[in-house]
PDB file of N, H, CA, C and O in Angstrom:
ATOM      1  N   UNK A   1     -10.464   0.464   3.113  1.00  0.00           N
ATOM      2  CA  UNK A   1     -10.214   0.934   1.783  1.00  0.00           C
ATOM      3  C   UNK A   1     -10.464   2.436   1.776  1.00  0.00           C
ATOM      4  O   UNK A   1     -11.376   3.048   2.332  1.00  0.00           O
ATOM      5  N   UNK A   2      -9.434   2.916   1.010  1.00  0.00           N
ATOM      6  H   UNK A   2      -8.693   2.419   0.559  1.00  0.00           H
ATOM      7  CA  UNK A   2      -9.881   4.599   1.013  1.00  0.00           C
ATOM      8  C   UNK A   2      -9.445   4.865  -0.294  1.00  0.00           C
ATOM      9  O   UNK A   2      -8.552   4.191  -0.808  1.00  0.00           O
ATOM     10  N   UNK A   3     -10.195   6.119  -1.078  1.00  0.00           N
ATOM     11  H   UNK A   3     -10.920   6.667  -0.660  1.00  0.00           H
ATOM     12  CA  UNK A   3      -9.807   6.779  -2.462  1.00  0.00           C
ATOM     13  C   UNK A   3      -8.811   7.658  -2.056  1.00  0.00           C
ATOM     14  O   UNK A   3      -8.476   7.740  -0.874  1.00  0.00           O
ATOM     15  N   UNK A   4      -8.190   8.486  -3.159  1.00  0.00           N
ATOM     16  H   UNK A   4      -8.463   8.419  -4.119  1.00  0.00           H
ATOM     17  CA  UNK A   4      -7.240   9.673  -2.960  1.00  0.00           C
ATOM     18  C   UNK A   4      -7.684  10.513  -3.904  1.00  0.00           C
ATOM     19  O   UNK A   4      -8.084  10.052  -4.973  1.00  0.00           O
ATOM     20  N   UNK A   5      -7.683  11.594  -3.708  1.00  0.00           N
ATOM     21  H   UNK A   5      -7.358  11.968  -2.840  1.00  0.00           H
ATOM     22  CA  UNK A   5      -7.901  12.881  -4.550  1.00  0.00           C
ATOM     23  C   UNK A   5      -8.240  12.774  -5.782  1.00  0.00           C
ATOM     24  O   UNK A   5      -9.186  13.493  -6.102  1.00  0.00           O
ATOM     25  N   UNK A   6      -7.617  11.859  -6.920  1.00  0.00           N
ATOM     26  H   UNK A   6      -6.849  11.274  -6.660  1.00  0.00           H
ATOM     27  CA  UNK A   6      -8.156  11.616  -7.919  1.00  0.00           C
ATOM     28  C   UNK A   6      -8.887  10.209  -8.036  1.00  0.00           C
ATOM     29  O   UNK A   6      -9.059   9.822  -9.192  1.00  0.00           O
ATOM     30  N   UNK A   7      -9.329   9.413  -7.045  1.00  0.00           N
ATOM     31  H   UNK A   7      -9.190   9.728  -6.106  1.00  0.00           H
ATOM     32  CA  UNK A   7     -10.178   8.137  -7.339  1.00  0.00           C
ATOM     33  C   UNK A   7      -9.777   6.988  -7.076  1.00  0.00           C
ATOM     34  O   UNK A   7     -10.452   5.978  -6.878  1.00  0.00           O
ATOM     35  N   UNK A   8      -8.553   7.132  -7.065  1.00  0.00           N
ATOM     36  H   UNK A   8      -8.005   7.953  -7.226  1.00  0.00           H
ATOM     37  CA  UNK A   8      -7.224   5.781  -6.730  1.00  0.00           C
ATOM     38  C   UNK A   8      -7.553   5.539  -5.751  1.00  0.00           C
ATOM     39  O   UNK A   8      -7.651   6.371  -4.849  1.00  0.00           O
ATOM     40  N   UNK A   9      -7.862   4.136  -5.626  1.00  0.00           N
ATOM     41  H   UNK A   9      -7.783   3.460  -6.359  1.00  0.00           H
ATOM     42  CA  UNK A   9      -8.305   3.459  -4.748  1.00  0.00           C
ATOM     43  C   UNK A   9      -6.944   2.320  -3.804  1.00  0.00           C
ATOM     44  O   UNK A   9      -6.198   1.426  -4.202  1.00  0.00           O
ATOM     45  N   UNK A  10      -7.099   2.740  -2.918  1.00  0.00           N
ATOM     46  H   UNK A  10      -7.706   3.466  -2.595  1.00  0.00           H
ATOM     47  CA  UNK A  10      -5.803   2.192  -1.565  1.00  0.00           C
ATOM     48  C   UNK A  10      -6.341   1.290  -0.349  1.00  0.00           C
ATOM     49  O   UNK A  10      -7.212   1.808   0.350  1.00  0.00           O
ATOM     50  N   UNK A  11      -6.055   0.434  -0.137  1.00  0.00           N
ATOM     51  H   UNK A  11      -5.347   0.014  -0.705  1.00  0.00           H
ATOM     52  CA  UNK A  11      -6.032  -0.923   0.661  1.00  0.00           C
ATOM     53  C   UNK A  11      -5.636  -1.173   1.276  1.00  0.00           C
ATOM     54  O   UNK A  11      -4.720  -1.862   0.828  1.00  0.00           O
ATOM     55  N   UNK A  12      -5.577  -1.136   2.628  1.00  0.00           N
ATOM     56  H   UNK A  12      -6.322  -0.576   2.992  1.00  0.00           H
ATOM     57  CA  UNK A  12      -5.063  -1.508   3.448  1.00  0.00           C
ATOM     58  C   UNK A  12      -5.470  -3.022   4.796  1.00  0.00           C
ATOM     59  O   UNK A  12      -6.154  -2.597   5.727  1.00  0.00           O
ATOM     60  N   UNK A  13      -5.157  -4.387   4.894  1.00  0.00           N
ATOM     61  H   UNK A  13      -4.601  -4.733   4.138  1.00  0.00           H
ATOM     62  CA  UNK A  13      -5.582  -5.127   5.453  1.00  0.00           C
ATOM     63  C   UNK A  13      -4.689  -5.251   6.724  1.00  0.00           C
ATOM     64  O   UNK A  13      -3.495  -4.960   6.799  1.00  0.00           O
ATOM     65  N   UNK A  14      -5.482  -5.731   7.694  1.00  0.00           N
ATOM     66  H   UNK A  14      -6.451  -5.968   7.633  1.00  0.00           H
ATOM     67  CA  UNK A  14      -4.797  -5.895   9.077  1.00  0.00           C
ATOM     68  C   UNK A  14      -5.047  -7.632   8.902  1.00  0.00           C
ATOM     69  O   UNK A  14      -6.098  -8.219   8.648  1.00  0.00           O
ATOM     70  N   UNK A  15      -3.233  -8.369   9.216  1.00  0.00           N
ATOM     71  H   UNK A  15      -2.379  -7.892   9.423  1.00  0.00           H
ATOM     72  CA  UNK A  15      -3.315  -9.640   8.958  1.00  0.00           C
ATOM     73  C   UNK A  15      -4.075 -10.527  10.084  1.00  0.00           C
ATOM     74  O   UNK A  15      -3.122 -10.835  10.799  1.00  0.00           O
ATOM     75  N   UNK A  16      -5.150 -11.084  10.633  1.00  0.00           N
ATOM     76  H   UNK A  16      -5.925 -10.834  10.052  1.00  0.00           H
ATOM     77  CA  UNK A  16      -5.689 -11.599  11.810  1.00  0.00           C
ATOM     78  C   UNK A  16      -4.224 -12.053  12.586  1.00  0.00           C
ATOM     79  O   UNK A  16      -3.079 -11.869  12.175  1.00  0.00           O
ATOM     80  N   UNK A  17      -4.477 -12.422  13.296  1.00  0.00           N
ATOM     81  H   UNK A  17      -5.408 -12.572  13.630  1.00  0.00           H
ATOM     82  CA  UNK A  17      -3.242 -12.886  14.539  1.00  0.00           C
ATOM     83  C   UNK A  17      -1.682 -12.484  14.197  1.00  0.00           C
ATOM     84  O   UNK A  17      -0.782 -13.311  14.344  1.00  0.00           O
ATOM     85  N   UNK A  18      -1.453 -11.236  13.760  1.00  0.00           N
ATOM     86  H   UNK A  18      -2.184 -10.564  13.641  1.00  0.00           H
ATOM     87  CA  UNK A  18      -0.245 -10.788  13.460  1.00  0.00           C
ATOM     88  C   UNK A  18      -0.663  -9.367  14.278  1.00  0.00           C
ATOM     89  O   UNK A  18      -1.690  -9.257  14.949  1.00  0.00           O
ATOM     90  N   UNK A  19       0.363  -8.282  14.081  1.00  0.00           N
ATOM     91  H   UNK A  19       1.197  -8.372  13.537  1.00  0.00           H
ATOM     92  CA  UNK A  19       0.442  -7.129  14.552  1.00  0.00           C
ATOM     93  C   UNK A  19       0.991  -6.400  12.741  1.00  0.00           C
ATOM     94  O   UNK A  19       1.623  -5.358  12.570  1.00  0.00           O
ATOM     95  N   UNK A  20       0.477  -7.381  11.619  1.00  0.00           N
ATOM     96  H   UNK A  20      -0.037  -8.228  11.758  1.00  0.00           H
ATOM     97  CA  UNK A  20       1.160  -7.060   9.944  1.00  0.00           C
ATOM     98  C   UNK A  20      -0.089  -6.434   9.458  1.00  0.00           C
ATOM     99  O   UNK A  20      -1.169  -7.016   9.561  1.00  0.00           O
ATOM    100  N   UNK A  21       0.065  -4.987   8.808  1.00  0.00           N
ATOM    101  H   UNK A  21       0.942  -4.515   8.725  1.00  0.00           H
ATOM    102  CA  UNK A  21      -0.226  -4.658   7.917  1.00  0.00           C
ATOM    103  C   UNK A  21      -0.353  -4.524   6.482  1.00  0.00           C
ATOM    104  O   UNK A  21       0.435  -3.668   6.077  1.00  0.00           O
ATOM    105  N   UNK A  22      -0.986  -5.000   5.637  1.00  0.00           N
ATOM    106  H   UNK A  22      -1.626  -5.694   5.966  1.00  0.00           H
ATOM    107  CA  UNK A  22      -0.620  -5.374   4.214  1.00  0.00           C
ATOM    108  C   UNK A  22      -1.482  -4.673   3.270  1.00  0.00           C
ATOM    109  O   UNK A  22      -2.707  -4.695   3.153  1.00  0.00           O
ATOM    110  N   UNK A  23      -0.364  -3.898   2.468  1.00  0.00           N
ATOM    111  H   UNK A  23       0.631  -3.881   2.563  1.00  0.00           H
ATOM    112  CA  UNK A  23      -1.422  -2.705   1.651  1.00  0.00           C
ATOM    113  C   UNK A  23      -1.217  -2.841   0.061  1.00  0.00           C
ATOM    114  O   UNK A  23      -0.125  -3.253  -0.330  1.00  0.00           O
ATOM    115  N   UNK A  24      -2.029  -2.576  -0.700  1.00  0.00           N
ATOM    116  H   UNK A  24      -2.916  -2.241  -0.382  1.00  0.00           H
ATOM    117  CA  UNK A  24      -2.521  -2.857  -1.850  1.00  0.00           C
ATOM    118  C   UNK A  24      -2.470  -1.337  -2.514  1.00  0.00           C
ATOM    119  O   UNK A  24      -3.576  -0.796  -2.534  1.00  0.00           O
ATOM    120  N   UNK A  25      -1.685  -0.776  -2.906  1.00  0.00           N
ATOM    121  H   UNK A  25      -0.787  -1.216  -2.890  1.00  0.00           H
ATOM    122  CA  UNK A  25      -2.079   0.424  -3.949  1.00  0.00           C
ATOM    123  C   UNK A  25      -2.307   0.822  -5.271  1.00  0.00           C
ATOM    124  O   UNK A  25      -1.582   0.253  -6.088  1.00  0.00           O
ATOM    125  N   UNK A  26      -3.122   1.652  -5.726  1.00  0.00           N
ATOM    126  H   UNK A  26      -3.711   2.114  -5.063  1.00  0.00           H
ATOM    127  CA  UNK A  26      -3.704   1.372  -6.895  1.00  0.00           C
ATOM    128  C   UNK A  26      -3.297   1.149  -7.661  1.00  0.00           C
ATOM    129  O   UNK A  26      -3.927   1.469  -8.669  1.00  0.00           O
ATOM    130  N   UNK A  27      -2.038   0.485  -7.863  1.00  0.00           N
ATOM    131  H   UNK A  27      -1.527   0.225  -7.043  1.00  0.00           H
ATOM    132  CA  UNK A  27      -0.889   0.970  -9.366  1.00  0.00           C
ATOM    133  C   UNK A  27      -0.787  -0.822  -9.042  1.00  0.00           C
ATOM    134  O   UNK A  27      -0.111  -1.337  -9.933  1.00  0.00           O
ATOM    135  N   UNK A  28      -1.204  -1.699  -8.171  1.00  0.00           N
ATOM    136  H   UNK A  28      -1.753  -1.280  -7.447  1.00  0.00           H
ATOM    137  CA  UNK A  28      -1.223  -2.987  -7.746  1.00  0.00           C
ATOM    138  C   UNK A  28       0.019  -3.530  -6.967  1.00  0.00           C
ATOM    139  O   UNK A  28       0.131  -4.696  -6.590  1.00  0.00           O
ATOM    140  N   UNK A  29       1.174  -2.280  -6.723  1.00  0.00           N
ATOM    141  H   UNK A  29       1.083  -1.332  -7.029  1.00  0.00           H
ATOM    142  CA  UNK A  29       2.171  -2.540  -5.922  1.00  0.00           C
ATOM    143  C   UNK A  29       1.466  -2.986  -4.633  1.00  0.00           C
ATOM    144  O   UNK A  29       0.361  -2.522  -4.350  1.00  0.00           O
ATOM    145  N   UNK A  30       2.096  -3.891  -3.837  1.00  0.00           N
ATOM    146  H   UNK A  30       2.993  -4.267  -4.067  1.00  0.00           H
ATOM    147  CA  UNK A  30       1.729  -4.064  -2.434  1.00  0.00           C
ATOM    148  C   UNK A  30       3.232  -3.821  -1.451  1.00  0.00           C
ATOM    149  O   UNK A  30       4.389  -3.667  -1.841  1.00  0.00           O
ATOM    150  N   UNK A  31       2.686  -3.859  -0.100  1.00  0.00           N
ATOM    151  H   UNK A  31       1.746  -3.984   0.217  1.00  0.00           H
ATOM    152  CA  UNK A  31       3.691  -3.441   0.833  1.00  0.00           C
ATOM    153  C   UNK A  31       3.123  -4.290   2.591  1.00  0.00           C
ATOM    154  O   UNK A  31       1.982  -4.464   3.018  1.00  0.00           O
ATOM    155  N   UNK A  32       4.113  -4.551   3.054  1.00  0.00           N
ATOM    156  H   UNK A  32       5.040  -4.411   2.707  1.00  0.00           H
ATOM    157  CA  UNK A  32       3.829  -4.922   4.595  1.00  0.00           C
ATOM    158  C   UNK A  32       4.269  -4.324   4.971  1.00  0.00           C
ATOM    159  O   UNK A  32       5.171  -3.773   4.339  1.00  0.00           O
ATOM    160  N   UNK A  33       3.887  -3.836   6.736  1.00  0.00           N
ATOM    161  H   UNK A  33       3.154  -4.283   7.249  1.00  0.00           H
ATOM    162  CA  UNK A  33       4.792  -3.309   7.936  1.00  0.00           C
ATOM    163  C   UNK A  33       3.442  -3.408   8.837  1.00  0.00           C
ATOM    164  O   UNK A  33       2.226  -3.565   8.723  1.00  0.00           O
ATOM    165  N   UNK A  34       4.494  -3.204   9.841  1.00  0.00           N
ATOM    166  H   UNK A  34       5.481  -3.076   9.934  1.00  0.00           H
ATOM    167  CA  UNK A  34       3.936  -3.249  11.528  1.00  0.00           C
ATOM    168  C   UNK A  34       3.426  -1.597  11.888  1.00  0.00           C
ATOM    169  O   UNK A  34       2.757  -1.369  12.897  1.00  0.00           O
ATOM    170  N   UNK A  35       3.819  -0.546  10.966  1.00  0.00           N
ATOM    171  H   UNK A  35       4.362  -0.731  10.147  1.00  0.00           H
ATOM    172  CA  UNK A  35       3.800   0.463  11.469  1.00  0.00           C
ATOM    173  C   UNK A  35       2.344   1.368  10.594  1.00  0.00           C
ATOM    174  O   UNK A  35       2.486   1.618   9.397  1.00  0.00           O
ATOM    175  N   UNK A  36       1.475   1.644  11.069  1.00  0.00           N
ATOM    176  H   UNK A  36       1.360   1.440  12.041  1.00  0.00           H
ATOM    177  CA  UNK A  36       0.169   2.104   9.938  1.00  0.00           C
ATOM    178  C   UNK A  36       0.576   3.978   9.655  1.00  0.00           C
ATOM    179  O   UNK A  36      -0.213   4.741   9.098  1.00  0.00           O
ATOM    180  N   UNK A  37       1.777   4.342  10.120  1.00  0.00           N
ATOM    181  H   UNK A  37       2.418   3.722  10.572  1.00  0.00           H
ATOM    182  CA  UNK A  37       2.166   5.613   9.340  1.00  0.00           C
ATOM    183  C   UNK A  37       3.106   5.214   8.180  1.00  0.00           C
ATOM    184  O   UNK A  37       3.095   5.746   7.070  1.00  0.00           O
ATOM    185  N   UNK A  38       3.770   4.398   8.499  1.00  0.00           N
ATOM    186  H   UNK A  38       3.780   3.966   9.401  1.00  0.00           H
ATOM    187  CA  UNK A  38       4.794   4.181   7.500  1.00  0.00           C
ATOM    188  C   UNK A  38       3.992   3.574   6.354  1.00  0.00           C
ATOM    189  O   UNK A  38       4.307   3.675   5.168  1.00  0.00           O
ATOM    190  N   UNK A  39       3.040   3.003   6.775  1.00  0.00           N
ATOM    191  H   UNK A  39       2.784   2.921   7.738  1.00  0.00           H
ATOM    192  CA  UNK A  39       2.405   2.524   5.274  1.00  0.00           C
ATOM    193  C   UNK A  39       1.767   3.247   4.609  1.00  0.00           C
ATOM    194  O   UNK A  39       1.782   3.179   3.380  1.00  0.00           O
ATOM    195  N   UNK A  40       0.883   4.321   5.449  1.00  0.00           N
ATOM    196  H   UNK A  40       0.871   4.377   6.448  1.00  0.00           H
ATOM    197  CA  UNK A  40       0.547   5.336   4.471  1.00  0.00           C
ATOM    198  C   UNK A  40       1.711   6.217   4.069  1.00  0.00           C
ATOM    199  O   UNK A  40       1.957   5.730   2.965  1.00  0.00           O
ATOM    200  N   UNK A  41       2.261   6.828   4.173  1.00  0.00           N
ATOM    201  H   UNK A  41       2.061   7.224   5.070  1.00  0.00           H
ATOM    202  CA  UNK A  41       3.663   7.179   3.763  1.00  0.00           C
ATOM    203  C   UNK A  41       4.053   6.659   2.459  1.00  0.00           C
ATOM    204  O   UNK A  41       4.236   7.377   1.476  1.00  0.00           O
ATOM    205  N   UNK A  42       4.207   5.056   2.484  1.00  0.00           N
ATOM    206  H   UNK A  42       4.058   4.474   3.283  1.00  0.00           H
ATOM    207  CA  UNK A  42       4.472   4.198   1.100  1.00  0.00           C
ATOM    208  C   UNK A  42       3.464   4.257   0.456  1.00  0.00           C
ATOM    209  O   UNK A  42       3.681   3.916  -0.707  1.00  0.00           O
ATOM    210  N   UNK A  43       2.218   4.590   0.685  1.00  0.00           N
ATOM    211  H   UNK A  43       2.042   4.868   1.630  1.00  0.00           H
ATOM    212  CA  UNK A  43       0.609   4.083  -0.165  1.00  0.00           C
ATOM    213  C   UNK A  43       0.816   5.946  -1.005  1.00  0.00           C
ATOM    214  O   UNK A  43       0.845   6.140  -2.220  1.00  0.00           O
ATOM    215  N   UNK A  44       0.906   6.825  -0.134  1.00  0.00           N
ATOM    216  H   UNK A  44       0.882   6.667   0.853  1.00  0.00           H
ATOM    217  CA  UNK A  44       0.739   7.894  -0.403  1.00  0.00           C
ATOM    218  C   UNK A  44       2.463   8.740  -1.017  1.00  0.00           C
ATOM    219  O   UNK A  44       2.160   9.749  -1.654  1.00  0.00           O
ATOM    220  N   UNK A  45       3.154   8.656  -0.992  1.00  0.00           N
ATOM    221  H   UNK A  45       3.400   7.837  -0.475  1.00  0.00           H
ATOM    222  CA  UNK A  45       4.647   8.470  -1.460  1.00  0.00           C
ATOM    223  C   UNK A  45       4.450   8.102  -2.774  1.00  0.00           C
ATOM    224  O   UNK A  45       5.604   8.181  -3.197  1.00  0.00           O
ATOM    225  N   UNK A  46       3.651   7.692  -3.872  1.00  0.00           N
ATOM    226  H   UNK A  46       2.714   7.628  -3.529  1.00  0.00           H
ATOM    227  CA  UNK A  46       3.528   7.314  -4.972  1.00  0.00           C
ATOM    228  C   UNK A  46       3.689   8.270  -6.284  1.00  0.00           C
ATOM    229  O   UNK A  46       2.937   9.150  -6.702  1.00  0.00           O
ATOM    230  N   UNK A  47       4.810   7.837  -6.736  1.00  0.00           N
ATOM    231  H   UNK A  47       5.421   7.122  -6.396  1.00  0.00           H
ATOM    232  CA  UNK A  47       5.344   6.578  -7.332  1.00  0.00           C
ATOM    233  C   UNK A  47       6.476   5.857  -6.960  1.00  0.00           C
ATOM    234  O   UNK A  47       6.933   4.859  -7.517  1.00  0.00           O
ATOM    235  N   UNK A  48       7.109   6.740  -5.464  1.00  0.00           N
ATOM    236  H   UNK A  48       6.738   7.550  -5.012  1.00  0.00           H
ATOM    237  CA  UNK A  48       8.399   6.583  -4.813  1.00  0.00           C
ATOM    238  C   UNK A  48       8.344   5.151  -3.876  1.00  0.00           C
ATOM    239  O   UNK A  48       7.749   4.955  -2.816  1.00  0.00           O
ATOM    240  N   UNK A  49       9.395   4.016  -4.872  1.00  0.00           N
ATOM    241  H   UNK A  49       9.879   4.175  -5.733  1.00  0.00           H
ATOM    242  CA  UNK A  49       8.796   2.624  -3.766  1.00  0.00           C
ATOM    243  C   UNK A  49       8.368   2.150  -3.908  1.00  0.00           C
ATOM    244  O   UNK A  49       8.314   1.198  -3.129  1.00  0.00           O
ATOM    245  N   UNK A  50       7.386   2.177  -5.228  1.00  0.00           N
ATOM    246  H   UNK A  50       7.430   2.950  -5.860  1.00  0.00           H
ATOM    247  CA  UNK A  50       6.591   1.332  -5.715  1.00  0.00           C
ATOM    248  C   UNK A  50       6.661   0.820  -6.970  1.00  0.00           C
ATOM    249  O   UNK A  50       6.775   1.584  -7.928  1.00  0.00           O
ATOM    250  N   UNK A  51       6.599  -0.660  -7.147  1.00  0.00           N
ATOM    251  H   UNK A  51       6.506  -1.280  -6.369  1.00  0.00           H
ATOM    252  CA  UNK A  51       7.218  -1.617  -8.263  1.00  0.00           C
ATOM    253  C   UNK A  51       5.442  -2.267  -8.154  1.00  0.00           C
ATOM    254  O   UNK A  51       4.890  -2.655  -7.125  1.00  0.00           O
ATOM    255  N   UNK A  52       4.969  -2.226  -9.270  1.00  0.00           N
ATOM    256  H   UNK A  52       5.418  -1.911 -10.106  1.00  0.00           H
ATOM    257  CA  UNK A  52       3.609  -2.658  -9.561  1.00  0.00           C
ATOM    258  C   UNK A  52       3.993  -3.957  -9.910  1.00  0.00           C
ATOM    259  O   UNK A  52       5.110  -4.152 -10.388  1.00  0.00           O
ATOM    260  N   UNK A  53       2.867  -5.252  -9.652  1.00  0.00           N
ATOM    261  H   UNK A  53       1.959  -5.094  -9.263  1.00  0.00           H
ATOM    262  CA  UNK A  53       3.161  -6.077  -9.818  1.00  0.00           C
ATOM    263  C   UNK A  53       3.393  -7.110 -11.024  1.00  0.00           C
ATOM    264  O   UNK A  53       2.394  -7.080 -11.742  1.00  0.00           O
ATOM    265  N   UNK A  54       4.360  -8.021 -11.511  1.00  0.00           N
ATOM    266  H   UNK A  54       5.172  -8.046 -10.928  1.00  0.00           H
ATOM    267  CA  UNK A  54       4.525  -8.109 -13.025  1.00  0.00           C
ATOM    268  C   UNK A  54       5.442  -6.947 -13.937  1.00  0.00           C
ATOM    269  O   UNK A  54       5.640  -6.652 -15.116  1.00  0.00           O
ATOM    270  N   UNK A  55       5.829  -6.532 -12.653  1.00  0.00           N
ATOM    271  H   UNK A  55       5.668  -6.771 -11.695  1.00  0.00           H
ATOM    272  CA  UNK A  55       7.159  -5.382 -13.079  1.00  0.00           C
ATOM    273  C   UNK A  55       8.889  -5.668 -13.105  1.00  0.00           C
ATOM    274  O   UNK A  55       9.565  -6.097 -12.170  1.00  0.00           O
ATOM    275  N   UNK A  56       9.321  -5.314 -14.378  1.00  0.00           N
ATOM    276  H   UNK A  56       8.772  -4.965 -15.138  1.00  0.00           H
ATOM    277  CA  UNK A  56      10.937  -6.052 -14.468  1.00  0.00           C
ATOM    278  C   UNK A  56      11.795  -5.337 -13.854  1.00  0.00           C
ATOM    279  O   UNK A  56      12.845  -5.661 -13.301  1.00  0.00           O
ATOM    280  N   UNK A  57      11.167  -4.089 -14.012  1.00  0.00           N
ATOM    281  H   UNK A  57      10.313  -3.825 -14.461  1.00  0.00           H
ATOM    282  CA  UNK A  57      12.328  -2.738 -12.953  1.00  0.00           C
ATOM    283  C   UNK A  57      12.459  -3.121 -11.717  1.00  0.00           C
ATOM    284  O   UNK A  57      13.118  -2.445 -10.927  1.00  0.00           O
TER     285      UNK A  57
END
């Protein structure tokens, strides 16, 4: 887990017996990939990509 500049708190889990990353960002959008730049990229890329969850857009 790590904050960002203003407090927003970002998540990132490594799935046990996968090579999957699964991230949680503060707005409650989540994201998978295999790749741990590309996910910060999407975690940090915000608001670009990200559909919070319980969202109709």
């Amino acid at each position: 887990m790590s904050t960002g500049p203003t407090g927003e708190i970002y998540r990132i889990d490594w799935l046990p017996g996968t090579d999957v990353l699964h991230g949680t960002c503060h707005c409650g959008a989540e994201h998978t990939s295999q790749d741990p730049i590309e996910m910060w990229e999407w975690m940090l890329g915000h608001p670009e990509g990200h559909q919070p969850r319980g969202s109709d857009s």
